[in-house]
C-alpha positions in Angstrom: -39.1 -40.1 -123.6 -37.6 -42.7 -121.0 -39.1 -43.2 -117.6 -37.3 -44.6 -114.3 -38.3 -45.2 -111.2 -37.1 -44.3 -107.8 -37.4 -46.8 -104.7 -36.8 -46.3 -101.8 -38.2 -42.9 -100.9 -38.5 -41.7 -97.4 -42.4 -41.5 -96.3 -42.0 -37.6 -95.5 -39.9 -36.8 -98.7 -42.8 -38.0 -100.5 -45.1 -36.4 -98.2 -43.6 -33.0 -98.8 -43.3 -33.7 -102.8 -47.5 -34.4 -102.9 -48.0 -31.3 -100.8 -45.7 -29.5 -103.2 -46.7 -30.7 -106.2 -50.8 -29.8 -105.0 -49.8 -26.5 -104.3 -48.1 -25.6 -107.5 -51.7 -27.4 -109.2 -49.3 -30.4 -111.1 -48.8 -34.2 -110.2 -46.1 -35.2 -108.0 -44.5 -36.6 -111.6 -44.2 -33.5 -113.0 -43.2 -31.7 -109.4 -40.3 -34.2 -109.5 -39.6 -33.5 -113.3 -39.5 -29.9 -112.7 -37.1 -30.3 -109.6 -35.0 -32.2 -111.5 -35.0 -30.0 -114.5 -34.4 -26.8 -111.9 -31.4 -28.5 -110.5 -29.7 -30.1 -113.5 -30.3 -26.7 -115.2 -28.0 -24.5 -112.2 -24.8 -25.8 -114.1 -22.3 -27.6 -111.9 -20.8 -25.6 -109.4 -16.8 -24.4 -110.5 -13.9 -25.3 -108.1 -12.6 -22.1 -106.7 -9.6 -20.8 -104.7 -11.0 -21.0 -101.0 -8.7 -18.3 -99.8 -9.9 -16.1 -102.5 -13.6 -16.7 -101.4 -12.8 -15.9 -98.4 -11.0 -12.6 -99.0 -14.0 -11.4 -101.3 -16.5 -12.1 -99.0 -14.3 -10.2 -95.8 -13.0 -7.8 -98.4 -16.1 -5.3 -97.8 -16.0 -5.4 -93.8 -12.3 -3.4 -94.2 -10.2 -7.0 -93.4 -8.2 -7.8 -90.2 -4.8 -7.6 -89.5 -3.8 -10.2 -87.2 -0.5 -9.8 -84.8 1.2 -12.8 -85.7 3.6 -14.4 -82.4 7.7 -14.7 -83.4 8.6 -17.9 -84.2 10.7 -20.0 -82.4 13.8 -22.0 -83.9 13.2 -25.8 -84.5 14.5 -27.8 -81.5 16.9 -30.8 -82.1 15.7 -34.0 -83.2 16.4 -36.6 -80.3 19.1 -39.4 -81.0 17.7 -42.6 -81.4 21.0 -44.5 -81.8 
């Protein structure tokens, strides 16, 4: 196995890892390993359509139908010579 080592940590970050790792009865090493592991493990999140997201999670509230204002023609562009 290969070891590294992480500088730089925040003083609270590694406050909240100790008090993490002592409740779940480990060392903070092994809390880190296992955080690690956790999110390595999740898989890497997919690129989706965001309309489509959108439409599935509205889908089950019934939608909205909006009232959409006419459009205007496009005015002239100005003359610049």
């Amino acid at each position: 196995m290969s070891s590294m080592t992480i500088r730089n940590i925040d003083d609270g970050l590694k406050r909240r890892l100790r008090m993490q790792a002592a409740a779940h009865g480990r060392s903070m090493e092994e809390e880190a390993r296992d955080i690690l592991r956790a999110a390595l493990s999740a898989g890497a999140p997919r690129p989706g359509n965001l309309a489509k997201a959108i439409r599935a999670r509205f889908a089950p509230l019934g939608g909205a139908e909006l009232d959409l204002s006419a459009r205007e023609a496009m005015r002239e562009p100005p003359n610049l010579a």
